[in-house]
N, C-alpha and C positions, 0 to 999 in steps of 0.2 A: 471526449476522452473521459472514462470514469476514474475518480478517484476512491480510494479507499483508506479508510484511518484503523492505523496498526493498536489493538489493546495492551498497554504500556503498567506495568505497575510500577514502576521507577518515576512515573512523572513526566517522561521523554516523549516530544513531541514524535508522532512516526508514522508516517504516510507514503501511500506508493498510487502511483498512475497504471495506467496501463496503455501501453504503445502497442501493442499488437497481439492478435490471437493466432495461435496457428493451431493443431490438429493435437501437437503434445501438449501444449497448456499456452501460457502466457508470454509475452516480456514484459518487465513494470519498469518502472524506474522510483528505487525506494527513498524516501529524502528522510532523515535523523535528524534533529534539531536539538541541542542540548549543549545549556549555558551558552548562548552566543553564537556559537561552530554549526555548521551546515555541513553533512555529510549524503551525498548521494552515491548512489551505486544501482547499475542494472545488469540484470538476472534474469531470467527463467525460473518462471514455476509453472510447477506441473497444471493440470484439471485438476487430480484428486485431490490436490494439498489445497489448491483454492478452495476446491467446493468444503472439504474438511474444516478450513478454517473459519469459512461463513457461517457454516453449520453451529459451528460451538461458539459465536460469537464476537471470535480472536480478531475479525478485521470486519468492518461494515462500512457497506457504500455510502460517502458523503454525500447527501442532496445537492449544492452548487459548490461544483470543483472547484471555478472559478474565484469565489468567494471565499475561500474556507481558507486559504493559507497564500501568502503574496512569495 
């Protein structure tokens, strides 16, 4: 499973997995971490809005998913 860490100017911790690929884009499962509170939620995202995002930066693949956040 790859992980991805969301670019945060607030400070907030924010990361999403991804569960599966299909043909329109993604499922991820997003996790927000801020003061204490765990907040997950899953979605759909497109291809273009991934690829868009990677492009300018806004989210990059974490080297060990495993590792990076318990």
């Amino acid at each position: 499973m790859k992980r991805y860490s969301v670019k945060s100017r607030t400070g907030k911790i924010e990361f999403f997995d991804i569960l599966s690929e299909s043909d329109e884009g993604f499922r991820i499962r997003l996790t927000k971490l801020n003061e204490g509170s765990r907040r997950i939620i899953e979605e759909t995202m497109s291809k273009s809005l991934f690829d868009m995002c990677v492009k300018s930066g806004y989210i990059f693949e974490l080297e060990n998913a495993s590792a990076s956040v318990a």
